[in-house]
py3Dmol code that shows the C-alpha trace and the ligand (Angstrom):
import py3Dmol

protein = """\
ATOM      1  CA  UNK A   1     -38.245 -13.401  -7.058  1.00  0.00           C
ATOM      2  CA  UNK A   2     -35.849 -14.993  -5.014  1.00  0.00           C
ATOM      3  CA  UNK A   3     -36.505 -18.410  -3.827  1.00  0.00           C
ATOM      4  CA  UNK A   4     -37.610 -18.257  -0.463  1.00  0.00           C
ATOM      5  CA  UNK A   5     -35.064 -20.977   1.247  1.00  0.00           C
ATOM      6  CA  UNK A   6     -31.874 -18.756  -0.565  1.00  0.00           C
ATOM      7  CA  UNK A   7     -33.687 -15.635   1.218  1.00  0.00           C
ATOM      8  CA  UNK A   8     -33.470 -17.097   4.800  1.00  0.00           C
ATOM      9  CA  UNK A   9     -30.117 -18.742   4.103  1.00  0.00           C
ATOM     10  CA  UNK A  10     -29.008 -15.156   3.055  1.00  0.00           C
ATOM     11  CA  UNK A  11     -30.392 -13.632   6.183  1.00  0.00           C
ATOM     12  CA  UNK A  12     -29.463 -16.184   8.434  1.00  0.00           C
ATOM     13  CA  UNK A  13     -26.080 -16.064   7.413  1.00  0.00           C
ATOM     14  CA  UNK A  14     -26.142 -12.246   8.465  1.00  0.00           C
ATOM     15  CA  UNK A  15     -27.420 -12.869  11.663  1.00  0.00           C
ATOM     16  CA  UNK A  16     -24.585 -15.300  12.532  1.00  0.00           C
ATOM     17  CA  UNK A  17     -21.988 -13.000  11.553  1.00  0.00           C
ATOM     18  CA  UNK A  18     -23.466 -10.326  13.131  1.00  0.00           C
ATOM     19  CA  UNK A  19     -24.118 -12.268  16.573  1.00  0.00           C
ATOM     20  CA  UNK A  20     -22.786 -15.809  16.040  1.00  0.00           C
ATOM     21  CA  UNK A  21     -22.568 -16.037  19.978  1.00  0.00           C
ATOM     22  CA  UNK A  22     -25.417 -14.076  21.636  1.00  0.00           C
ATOM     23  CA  UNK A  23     -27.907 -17.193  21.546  1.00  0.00           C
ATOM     24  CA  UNK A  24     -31.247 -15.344  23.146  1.00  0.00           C
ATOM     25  CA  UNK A  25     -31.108 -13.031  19.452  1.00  0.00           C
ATOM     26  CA  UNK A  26     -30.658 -15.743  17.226  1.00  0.00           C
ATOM     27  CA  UNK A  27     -33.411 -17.828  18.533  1.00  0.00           C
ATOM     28  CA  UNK A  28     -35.565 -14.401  18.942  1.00  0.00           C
ATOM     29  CA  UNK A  29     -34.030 -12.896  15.533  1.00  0.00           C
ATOM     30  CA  UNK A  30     -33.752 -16.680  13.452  1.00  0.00           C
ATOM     31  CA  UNK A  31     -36.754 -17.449  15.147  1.00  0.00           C
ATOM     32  CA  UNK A  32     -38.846 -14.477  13.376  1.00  0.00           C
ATOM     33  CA  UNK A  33     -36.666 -15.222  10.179  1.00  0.00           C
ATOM     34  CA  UNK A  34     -37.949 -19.214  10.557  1.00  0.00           C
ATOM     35  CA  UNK A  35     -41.383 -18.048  11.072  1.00  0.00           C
ATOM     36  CA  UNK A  36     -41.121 -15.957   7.798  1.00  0.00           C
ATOM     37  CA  UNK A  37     -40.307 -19.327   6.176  1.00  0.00           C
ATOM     38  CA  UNK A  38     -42.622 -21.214   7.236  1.00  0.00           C
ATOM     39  CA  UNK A  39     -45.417 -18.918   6.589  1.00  0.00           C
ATOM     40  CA  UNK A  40     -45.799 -19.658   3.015  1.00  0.00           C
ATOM     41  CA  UNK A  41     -45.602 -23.637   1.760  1.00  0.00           C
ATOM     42  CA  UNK A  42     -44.341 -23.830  -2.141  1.00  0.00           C
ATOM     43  CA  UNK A  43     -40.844 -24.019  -1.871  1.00  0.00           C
ATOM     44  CA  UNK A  44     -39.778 -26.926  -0.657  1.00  0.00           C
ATOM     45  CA  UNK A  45     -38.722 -29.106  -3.523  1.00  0.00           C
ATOM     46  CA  UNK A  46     -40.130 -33.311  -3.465  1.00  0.00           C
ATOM     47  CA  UNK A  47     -36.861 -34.714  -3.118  1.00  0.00           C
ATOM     48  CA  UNK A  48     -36.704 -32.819   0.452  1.00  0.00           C
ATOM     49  CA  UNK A  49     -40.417 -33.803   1.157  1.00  0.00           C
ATOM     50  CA  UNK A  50     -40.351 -37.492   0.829  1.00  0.00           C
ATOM     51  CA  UNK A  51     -41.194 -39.584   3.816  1.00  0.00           C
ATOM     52  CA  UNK A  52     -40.065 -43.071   4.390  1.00  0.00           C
ATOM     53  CA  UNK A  53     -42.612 -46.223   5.574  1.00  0.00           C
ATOM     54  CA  UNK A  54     -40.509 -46.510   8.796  1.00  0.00           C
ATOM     55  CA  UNK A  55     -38.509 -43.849   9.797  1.00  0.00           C
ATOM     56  CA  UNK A  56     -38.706 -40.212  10.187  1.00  0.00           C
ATOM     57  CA  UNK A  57     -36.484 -38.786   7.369  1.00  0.00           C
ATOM     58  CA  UNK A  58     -34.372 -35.453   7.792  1.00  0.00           C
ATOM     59  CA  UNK A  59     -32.835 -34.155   4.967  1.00  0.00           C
ATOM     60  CA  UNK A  60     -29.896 -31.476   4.500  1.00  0.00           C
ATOM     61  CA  UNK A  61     -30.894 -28.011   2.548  1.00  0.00           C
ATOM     62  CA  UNK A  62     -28.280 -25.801   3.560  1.00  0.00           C
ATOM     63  CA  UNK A  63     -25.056 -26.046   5.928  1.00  0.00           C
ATOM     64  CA  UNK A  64     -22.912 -23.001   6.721  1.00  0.00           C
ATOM     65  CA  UNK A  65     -19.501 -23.143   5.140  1.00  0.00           C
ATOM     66  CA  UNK A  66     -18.017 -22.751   8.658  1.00  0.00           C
ATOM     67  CA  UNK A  67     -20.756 -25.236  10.361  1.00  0.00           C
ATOM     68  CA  UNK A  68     -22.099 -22.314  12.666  1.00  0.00           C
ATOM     69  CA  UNK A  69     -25.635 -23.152  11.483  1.00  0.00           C
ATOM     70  CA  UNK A  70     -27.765 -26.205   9.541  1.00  0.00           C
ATOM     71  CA  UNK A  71     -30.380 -26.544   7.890  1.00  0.00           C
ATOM     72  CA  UNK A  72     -33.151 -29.500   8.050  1.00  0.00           C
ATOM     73  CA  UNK A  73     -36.440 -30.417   6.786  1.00  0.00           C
ATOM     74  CA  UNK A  74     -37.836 -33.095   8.828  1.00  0.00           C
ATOM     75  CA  UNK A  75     -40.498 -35.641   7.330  1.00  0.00           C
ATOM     76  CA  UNK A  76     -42.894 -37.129   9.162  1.00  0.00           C
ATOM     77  CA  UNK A  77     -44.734 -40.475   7.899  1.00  0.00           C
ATOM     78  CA  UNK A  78     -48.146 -40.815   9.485  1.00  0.00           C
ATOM     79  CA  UNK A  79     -47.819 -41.694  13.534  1.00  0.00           C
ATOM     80  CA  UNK A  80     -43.775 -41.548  13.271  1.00  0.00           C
ATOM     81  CA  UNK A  81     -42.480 -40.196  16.192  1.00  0.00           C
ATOM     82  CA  UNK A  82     -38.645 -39.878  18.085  1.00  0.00           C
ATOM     83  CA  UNK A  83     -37.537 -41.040  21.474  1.00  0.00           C
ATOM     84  CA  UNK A  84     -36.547 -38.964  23.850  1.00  0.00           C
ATOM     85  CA  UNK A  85     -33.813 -36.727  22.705  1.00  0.00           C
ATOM     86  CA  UNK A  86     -31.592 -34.088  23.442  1.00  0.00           C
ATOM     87  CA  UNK A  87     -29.769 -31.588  21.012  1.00  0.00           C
ATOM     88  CA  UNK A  88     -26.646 -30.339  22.599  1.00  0.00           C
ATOM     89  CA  UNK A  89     -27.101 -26.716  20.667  1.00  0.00           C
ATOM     90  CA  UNK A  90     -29.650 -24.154  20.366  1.00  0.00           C
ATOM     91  CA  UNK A  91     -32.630 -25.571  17.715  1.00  0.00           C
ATOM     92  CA  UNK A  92     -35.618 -23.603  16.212  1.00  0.00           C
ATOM     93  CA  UNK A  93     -38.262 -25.799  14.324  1.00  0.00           C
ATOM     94  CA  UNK A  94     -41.015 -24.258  11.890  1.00  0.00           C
ATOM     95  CA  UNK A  95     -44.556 -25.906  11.168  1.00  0.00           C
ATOM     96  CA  UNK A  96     -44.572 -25.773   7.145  1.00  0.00           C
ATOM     97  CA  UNK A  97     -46.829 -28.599   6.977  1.00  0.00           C
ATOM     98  CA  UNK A  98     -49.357 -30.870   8.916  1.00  0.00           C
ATOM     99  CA  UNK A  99     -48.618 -30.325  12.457  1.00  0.00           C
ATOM    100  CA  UNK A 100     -46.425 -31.966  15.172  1.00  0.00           C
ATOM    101  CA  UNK A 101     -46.825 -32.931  19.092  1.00  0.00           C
ATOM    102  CA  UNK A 102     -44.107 -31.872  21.461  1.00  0.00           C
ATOM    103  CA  UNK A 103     -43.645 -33.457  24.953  1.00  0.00           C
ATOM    104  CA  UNK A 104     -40.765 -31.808  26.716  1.00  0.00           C
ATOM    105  CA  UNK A 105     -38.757 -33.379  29.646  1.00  0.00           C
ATOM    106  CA  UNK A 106     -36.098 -33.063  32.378  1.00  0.00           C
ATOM    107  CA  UNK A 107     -33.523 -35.278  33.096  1.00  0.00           C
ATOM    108  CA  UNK A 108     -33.340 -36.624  36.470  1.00  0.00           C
ATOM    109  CA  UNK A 109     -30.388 -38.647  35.672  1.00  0.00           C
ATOM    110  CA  UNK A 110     -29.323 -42.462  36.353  1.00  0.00           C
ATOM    111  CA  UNK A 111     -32.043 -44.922  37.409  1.00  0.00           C
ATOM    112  CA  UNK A 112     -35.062 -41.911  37.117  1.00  0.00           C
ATOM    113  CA  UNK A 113     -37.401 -41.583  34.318  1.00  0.00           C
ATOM    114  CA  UNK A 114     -37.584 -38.450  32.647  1.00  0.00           C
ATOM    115  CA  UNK A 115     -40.435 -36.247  34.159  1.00  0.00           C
ATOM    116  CA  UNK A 116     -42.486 -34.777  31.602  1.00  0.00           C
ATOM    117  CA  UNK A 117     -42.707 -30.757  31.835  1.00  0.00           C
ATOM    118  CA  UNK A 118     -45.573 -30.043  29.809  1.00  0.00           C
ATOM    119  CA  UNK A 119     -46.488 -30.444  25.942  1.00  0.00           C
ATOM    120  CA  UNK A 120     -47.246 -28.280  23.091  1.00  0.00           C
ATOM    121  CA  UNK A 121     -48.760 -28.778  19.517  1.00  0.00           C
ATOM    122  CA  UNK A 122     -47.111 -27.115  16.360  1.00  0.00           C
ATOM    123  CA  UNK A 123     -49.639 -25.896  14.040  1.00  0.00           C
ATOM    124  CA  UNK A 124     -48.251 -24.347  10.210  1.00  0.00           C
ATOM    125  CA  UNK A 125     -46.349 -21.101  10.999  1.00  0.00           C
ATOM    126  CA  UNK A 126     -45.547 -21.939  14.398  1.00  0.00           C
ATOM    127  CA  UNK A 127     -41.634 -21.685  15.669  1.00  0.00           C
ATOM    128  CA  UNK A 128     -40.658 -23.711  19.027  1.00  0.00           C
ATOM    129  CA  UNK A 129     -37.425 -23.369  20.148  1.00  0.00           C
ATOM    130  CA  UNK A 130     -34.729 -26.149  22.029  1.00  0.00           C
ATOM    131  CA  UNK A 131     -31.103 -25.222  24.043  1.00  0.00           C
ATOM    132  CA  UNK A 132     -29.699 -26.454  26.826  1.00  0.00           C
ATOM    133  CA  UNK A 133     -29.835 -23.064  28.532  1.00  0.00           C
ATOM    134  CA  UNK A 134     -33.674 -23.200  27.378  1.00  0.00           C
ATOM    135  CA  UNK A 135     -34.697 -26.983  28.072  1.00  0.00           C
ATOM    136  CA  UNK A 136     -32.958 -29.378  25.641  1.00  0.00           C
ATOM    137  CA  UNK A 137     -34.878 -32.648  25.910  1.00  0.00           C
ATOM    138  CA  UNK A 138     -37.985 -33.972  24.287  1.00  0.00           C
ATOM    139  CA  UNK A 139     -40.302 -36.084  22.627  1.00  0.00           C
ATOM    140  CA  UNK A 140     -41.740 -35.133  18.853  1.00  0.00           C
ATOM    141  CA  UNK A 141     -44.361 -36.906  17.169  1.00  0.00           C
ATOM    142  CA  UNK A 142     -46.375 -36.585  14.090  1.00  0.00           C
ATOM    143  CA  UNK A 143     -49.726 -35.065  15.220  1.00  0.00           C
ATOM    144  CA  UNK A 144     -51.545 -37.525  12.845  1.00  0.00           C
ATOM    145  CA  UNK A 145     -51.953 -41.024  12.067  1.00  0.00           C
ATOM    146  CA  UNK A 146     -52.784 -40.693   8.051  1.00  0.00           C
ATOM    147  CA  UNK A 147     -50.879 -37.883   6.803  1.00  0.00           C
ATOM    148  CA  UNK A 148     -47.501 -36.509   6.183  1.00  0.00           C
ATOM    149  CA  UNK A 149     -46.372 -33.589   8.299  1.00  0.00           C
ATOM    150  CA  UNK A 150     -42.806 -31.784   7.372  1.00  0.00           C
ATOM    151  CA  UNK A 151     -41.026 -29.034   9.620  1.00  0.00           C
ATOM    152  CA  UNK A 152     -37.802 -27.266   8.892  1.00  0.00           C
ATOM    153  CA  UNK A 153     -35.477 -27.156  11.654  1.00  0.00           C
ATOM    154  CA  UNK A 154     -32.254 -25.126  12.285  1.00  0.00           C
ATOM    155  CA  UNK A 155     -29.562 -26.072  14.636  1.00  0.00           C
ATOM    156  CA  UNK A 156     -26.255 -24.278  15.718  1.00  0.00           C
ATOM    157  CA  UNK A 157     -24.170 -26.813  14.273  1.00  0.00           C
ATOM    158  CA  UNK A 158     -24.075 -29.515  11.509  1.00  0.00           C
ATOM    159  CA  UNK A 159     -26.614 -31.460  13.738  1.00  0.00           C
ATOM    160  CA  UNK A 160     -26.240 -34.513  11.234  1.00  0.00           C
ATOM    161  CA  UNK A 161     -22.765 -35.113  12.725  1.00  0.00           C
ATOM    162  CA  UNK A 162     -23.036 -33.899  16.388  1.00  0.00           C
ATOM    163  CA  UNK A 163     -23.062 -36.901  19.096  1.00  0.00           C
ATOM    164  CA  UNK A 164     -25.591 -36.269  21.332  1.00  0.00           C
ATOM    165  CA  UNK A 165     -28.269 -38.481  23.166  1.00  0.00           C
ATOM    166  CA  UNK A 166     -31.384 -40.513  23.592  1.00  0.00           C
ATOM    167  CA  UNK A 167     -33.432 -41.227  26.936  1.00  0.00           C
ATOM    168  CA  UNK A 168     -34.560 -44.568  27.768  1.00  0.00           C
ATOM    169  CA  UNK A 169     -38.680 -43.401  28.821  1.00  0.00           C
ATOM    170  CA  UNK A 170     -38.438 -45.757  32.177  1.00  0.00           C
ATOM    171  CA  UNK A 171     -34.794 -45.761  33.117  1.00  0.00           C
ATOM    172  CA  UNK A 172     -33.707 -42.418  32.177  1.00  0.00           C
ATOM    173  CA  UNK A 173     -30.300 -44.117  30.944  1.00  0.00           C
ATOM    174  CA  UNK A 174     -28.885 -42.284  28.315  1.00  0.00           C
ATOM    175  CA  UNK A 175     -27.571 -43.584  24.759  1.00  0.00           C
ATOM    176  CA  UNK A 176     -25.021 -41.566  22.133  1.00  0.00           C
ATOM    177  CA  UNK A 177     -26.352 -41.222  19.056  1.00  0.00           C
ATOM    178  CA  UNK A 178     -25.359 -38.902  15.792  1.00  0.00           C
ATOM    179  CA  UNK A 179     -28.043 -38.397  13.650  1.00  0.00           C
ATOM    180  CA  UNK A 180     -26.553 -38.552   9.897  1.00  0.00           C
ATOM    181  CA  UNK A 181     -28.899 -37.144   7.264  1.00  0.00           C
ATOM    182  CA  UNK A 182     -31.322 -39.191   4.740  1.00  0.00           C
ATOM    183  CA  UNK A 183     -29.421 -37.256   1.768  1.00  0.00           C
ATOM    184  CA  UNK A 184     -25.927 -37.009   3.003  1.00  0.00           C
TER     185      UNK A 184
END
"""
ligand_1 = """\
1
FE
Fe -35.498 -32.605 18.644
"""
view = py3Dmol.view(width=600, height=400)
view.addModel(protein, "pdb")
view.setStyle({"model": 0}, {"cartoon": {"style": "trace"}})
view.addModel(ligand_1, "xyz")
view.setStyle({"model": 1}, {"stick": {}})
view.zoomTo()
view.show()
């Protein structure tokens, strides 16, 4: 049998030369596809499950030979969480393991803090979704203080090397940032 990360690389890849540009299918098509992923947890190897004492790790397992897509699993040390953050391109992110907060916000530019919109927990299986046409900005955290919690994300772009921003929580003042990868 086919190991199930080649599968959704394989299908994924289909997708985005079938509709590369129509963003409500992929995150509606690659979002069904993610939640397929994510449904069953034996397939991610160690190396791309290790979390670090500090810092949330996120580590390349696939990037399309023309950079339309990437793939990420994010690892989660016990009570890690980001700042507030924006993406710049469409994002889909599946619960394989644990479970992660979301707080999402709206930027209310210079001198404002972001105003919360609302927040949502990830459970295993579940697939949230990120764009700016969507709502782009928010917080993540692990949802608990004493275990490891991984999801896999996919962006519409090599996210390691796009520039793209944190939020300062009182004064809204935005910082560029690019995110690299732990393996890369
Ligand atoms: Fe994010």
């Amino acid at each position: 049998m086919a190991n199930p990360l080649d599968e959704f690389v394989e299908k994924f890849t289909q997708l985005m030369d079938a509709a590369a540009d129509d963003e409500p299918r992929i995150l509606e098509e690659g979002g069904r596809l993610l939640e397929t992923l994510v449904a069953t947890d034996n397939w991610l190897p160690d190396a791309y499950a290790k979390p670090h004492p500090e810092y949330y790790q996120q580590y390349l397992l696939h990037k399309d030979p023309q950079n339309r897509f990437s793939v990420v699993s994010f690892v989660w040390g016990p009570g890690q969480k980001t700042p507030i953050h924006d993406h710049t391109v469409w994002g889909l992110i599946g619960m394989l393991r644990g479970a992660e907060t979301e707080e999402s916000y709206a930027v209310q530019g210079t001198n404002q803090a972001p105003k919360l919109q609302g927040s949502t927990q990830l459970n295993p299986g579940m697939v949230g979704k990120v764009s700016p046409t969507i709502g782009d900005v928010h917080k993540v955290a692990n949802a608990y203080e004493d275990r490891i919690s991984i999801s896999i994300h996919v962006y519409g772009a090599d996210i390691g090397q796009v520039s793209r921003h944190v939020f300062d929580a009182q004064t809204g003042a935005a910082k560029s940032f690019v995110s690299g990868y732990a393996n890369a």
